[in-house]
C-alpha positions in Angstrom: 12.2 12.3 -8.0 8.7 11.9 -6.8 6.3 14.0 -8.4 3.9 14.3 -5.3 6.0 16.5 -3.3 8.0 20.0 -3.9 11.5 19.0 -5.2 12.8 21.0 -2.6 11.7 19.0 0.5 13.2 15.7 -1.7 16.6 17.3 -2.0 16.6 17.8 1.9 14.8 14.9 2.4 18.2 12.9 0.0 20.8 14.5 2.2 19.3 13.7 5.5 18.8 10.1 4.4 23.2 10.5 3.4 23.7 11.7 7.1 21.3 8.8 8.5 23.0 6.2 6.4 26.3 7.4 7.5 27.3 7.9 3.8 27.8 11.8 4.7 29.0 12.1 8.0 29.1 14.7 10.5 31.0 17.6 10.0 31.4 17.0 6.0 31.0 19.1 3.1 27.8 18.6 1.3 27.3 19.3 -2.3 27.0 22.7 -3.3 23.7 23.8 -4.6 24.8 24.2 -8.2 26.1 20.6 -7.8 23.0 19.4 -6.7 20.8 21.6 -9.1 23.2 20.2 -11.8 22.8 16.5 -10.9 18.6 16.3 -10.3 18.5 18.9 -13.8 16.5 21.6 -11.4 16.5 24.7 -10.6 19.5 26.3 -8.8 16.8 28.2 -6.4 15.3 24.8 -5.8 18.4 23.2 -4.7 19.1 25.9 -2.1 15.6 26.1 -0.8 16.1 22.4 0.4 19.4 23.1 1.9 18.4 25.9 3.3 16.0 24.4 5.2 18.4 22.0 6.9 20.3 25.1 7.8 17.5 26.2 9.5 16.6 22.9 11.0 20.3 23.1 12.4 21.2 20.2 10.4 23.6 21.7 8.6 25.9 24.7 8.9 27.4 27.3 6.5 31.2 28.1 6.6 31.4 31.5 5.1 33.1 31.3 1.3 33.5 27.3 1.8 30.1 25.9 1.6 27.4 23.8 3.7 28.4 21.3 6.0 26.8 18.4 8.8 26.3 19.9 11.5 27.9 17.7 15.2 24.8 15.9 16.4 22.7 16.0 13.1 22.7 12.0 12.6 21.2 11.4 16.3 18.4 14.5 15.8 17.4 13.2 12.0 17.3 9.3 13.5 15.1 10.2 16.4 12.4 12.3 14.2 12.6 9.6 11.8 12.2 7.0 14.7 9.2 9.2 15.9 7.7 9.4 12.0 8.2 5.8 11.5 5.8 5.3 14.8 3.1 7.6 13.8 3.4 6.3 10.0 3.7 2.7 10.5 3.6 1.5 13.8 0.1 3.0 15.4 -1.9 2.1 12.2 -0.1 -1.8 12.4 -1.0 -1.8 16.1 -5.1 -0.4 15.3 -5.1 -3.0 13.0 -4.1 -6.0 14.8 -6.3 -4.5 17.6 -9.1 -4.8 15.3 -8.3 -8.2 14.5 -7.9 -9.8 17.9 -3.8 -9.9 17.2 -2.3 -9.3 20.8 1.1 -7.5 21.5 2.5 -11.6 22.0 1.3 -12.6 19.1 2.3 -9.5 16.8 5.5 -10.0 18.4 6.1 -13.5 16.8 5.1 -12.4 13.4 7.6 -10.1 13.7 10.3 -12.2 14.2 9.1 -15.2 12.1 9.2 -12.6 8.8 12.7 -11.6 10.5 14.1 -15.3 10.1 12.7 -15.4 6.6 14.4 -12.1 5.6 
């Protein structure tokens, strides 16, 4: 757990990485709160804050007496707002720098793919 940020918003922020991953797909069962609240050693209140907040983000969906589940389009949603965090987080500050720098879109371009052939 990180100790910067509510543990709440890092239990949501675990299970939306499972349904981006694909290691929790769409339309399965997620862990119950308890279960989650058992396995991080928090709060039970904790653990359901965080899923509820997917519930409310439509990310997940309750079946009444059963438990939480992925909701049918939740992967694309989560990979698109991720795509869109990873271009305000990483991309605009790499592109201000190279702009500062003299590195042109060309040039950033084949930096890019030369650390890609080294990976």
């Amino acid at each position: 757990m990180d100790e910067g940020r509510p543990i709440f918003l890092q239990i949501a922020e675990q299970i939306e990485t499972s349904i981006v991953d694909g290691s929790l797909p769409e339309e399965a069962q997620v862990p119950s709160t308890n279960e989650l609240a058992a396995f991080h050693r928090i709060n039970p209140a904790t653990a359901a804050k965080g899923v509820n907040q997917l519930v409310d983000d439509g990310v997940l969906y309750k079946k009444r007496g059963i438990g939480m589940f992925v909701s049918t389009g939740a992967r694309a949603r989560l990979r698109q707002r991720r795509k869109e965090q990873f271009s305000e987080l990483y991309l605009q500050p790499l592109l201000a720098e190279a702009a500062k720098l003299g590195i042109h879109a060309d040039e950033l371009k084949t930096m890019i793919d030369r650390h890609e052939e080294q990976r």
